[in-house]
C-alpha positions in Angstrom: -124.3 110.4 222.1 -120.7 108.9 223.4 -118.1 111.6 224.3 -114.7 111.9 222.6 -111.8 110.9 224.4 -109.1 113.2 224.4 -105.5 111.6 224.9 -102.7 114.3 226.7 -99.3 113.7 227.4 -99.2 115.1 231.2 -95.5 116.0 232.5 -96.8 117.7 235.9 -95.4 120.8 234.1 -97.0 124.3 233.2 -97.3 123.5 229.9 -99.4 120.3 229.5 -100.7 121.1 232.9 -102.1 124.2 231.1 -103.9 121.7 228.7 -105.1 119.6 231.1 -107.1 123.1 232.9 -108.1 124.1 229.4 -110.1 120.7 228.9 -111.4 120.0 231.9 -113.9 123.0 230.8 -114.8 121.1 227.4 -118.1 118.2 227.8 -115.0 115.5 226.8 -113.4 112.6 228.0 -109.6 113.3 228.9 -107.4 110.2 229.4 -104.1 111.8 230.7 -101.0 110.0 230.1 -97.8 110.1 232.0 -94.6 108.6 230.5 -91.3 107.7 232.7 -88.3 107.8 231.5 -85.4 108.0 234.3 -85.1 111.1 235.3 -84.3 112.1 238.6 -87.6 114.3 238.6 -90.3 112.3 238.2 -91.2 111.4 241.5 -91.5 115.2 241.6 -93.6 115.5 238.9 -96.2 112.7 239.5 -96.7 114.5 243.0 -97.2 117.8 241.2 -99.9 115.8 238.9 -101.8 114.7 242.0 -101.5 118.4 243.1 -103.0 120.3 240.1 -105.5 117.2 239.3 -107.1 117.9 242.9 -107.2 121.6 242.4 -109.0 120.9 238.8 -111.7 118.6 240.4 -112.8 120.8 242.9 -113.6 123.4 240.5 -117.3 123.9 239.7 -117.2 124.7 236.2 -114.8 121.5 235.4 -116.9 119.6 233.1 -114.6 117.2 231.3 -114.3 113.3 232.7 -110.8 113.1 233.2 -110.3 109.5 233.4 -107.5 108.0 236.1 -103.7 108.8 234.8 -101.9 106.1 232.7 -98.5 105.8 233.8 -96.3 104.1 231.5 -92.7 103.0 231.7 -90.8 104.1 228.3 -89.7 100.1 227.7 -93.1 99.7 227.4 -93.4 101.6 224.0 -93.9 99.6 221.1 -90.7 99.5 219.3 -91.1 100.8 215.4 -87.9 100.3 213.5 -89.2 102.9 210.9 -90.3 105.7 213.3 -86.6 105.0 214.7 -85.2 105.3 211.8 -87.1 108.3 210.5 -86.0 110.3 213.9 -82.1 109.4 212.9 -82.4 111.1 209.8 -84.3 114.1 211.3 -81.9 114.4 214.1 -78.5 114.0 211.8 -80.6 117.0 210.2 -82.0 119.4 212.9 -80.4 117.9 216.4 -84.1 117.5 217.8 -84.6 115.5 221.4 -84.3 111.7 221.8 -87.5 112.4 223.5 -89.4 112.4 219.8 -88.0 108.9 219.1 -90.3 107.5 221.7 -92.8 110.2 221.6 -93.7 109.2 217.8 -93.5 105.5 218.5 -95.8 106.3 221.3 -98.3 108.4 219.3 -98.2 105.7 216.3 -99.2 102.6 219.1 -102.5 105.4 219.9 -103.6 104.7 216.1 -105.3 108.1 214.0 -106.4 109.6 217.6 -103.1 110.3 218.4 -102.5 112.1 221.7 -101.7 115.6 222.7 -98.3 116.5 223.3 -98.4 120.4 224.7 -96.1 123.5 223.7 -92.3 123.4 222.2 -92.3 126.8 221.7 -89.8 129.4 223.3 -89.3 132.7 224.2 -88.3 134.6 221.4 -87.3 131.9 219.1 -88.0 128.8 217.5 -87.2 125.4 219.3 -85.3 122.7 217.5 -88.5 120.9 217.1 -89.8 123.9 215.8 -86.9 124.2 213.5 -87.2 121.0 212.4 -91.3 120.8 211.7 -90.1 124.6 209.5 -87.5 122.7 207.9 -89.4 119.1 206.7 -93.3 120.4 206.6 -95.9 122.3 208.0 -98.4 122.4 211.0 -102.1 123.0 210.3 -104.5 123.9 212.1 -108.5 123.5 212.9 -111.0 122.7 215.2 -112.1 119.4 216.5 -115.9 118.9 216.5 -116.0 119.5 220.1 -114.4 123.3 219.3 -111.3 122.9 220.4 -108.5 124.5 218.8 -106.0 122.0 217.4 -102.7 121.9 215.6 -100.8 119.0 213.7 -98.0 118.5 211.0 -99.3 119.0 207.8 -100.1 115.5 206.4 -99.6 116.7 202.6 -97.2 119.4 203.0 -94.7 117.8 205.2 -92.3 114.7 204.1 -92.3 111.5 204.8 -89.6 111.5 208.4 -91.7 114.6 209.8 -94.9 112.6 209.2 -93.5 109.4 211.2 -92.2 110.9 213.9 -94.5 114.2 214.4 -97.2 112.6 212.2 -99.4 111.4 215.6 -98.8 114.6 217.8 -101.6 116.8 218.4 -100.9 120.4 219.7 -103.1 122.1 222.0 -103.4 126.3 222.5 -100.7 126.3 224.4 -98.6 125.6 221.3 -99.3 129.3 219.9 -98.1 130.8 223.4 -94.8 131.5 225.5 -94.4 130.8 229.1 -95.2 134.2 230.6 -98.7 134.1 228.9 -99.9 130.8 229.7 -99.2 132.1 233.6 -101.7 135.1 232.9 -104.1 132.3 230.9 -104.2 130.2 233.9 -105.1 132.9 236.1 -108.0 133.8 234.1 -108.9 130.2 234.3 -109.3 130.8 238.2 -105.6 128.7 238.6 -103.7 131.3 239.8 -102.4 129.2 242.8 -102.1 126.2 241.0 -99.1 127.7 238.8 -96.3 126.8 241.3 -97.7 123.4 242.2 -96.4 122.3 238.6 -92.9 121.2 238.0 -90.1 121.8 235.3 -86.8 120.5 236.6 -85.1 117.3 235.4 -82.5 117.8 237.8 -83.7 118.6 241.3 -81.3 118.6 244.0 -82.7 117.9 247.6 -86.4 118.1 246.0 -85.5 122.3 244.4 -84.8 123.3 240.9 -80.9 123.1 240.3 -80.9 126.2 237.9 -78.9 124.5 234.8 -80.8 122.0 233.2 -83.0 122.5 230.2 -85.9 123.0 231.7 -84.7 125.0 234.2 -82.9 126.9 232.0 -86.4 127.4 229.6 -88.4 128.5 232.4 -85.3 131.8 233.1 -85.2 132.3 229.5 -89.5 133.4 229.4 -88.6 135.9 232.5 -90.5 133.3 235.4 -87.5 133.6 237.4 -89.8 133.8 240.6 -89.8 130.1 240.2 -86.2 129.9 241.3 -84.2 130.2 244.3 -81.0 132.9 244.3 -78.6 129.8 244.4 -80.4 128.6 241.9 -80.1 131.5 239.5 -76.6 131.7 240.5 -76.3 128.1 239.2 -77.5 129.1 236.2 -75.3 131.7 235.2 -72.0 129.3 236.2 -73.5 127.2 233.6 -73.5 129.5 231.3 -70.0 130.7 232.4 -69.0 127.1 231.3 -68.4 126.0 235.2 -68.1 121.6 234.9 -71.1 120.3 235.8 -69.5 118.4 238.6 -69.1 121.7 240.7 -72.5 123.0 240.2 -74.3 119.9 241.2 -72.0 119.9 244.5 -72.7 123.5 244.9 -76.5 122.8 244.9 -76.0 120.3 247.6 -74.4 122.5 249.7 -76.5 125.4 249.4 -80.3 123.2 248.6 -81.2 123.1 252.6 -81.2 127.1 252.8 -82.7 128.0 249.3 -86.0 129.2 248.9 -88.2 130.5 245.6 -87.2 134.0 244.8 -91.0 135.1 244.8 -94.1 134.2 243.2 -96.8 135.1 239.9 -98.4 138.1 242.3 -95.4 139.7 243.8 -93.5 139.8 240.8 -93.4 140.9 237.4 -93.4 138.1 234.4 -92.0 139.6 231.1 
């Protein structure tokens, strides 16, 4: 009997990275994708790939064949004039990420597999792409044949724009969690020192987390501030003191040769 292939969107970050552990205990096939886009980071996160894809070989219990990582440029997307068109209408609506343009292009050009796209969830309250899937539909849930625990948009519940553009996304556990816990999840997975191999900044400066991007930003919102250096958290709050951008990206350089992680998931506390 053939295995079912399992398609994941892998950033190199905690959350898909959290995925990818999770499978590789499930007798599946896993065909990871990775897709670039321009950011500055993604030298960064390709390496932290590699990293955590090592650690999850070696591992005894890893029984999933995780097939060699697709990496894709984002020109190489199918274009969909009606998936486009759906996100406008979403966005005008809800202010969601251009990221879901291509991401629903990309999950259409995978056919009725779709691929696995892991959590938008934050701390305490619902993401814009949350909002949005609230606002337009519903997400259901069930279990694949294999057992694992799977979420989706609502085919019948949602409308048509939330269909096309969410429509072919497939959310793992991580979905149902927030940061903090998927740390404590990945310990129990026997990854405890895999945690800080991934990466979440879209705007490193000299190869370190610059403290006031989005991601950065997500990551000291859910309490793992151990990830970041001081200058880095004292980027952060300028940004939120509304310092130009300009200044805190040349602060970073000045300061990115001495900076160092503030700690680590054992020494400190995640809340």
């Amino acid at each position: 009997m053939s295995k079912n292939v399992y398609n994941v969107l892998w950033t190199g970050g905690l959350d898909s990275s959290y995925t990818m552990m999770l499978f590789s205990k499930e007798d599946i096939i896993v065909q990871p994708y990775h897709i670039k886009s321009g950011r500055r980071s993604e030298s960064l996160e390709l390496r932290a790939i590699q990293s955590v894809l090592k650690d999850i070989l070696e591992k005894k219990d890893t029984r999933a064949e995780i097939r060699p990582l697709i990496v894709l440029d984002q020109s190489d997307i199918p274009e969909n004039k009606e998936i486009t068109e759906a996100y406008r209408r979403l966005n005008e609506k809800n202010g969601i990420g251009i990221q879901y343009e291509w991401l629903g292009r990309f999950s259409a050009s995978q056919g009725d597999q779709g691929f696995y796209y892991s959590s938008i969830r934050s701390r305490s309250s619902f993401s814009r792409a949350q909002k949005c899937i609230e606002d337009n539909g519903d997400i259901m849930e069930y279990e694949t044949e294999d057992g694992i625990f799977t979420q989706r948009v609502d085919p019948e519940k949602s409308n048509r724009e939330l269909n096309l553009v969410f429509g072919g996304l497939r959310f793992p556990k991580s979905y149902t969690l927030i940061k903090a816990q998927e740390v404590e999840e990945m310990k129990k997975l026997g990854f405890s020192k895999s945690i800080e191999k991934t990466w979440f900044c879209h705007q490193p400066i000299l190869g370190k987390p610059c403290g006031f991007c989005h991601p950065c930003q997500e990551v000291i919102d859910n309490g793992l501030t151990w990830r970041m250096s001081k200058q880095a958290l004292a980027r952060f709050k300028s940004e939120k003191k509304g310092t130009p951008y300009i200044l805190i990206r040349l602060s970073g350089f000045l300061t990115a040769p001495f900076e160092r992680p503030s700690g680590g998931p054992e020494q400190n506390e995640v809340s």
